[in-house]
C-alpha positions in Angstrom: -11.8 3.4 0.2 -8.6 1.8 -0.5 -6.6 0.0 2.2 -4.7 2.2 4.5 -0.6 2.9 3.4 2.0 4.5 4.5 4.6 7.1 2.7 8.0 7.5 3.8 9.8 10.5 3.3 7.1 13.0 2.9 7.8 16.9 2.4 6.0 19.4 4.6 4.1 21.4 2.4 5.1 25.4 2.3 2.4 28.3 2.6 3.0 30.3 -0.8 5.3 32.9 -0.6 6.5 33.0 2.8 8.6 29.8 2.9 7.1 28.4 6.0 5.4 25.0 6.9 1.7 25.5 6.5 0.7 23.2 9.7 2.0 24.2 13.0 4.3 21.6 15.6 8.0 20.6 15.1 10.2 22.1 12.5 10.8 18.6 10.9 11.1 19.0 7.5 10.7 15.5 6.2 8.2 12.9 7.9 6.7 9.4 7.3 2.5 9.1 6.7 -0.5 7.0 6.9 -2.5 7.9 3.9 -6.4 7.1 3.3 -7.4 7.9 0.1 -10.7 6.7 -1.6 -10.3 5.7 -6.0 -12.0 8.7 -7.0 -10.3 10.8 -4.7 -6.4 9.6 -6.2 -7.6 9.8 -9.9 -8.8 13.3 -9.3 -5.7 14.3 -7.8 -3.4 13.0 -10.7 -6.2 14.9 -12.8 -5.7 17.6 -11.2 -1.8 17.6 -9.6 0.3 15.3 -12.0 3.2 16.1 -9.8 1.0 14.1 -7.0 1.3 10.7 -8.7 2.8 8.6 -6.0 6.2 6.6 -6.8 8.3 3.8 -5.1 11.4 1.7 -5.7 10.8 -1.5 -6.8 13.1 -3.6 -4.7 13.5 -6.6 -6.8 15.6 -4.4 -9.7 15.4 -1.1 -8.2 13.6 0.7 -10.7 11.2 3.8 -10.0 7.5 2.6 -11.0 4.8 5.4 -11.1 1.2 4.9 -9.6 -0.6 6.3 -12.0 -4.2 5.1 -11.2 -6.3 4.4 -8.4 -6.8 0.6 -9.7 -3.0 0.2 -9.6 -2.8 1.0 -6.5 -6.2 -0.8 -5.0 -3.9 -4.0 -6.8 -0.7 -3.1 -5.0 -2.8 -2.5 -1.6 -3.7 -5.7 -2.1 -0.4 -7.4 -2.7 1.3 -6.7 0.2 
């Protein structure tokens, strides 16, 4: 497993066609996470869902860098 993280600014995901939050509890639209995620389990999902490769800011220049493999993030995990 990799280290634990945490995303900011999440978006509640939608049931197709109807427009509504899939899980149940407050109406908030837009929520922070703790994600646990194992290497094979990421690099299946950008397999999968390209439009799942996580992003940040990078807040030396401010420049969006894309995740784009389990082993780049295992090394940012373990840079913080």
């Amino acid at each position: 497993m990799l280290p634990t993280f945490r995303v900011r600014d999440l978006r509640r995901p939608r049931s197709p066609g109807s427009g509504r939050p899939l899980m149940a509890g407050p109406q908030k639209s837009i929520y922070d996470g703790t994600v646990r995620i194992s290497a094979p389990e990421y690099d299946t999902t950008l397999s999968d869902h390209p439009e799942a490769t996580l992003q940040y800011v990078d807040e030396d220049d401010g420049d969006i860098i894309t995740v784009g493999s389990s082993s780049y993030l295992a090394m940012l995990s373990f840079n913080t």
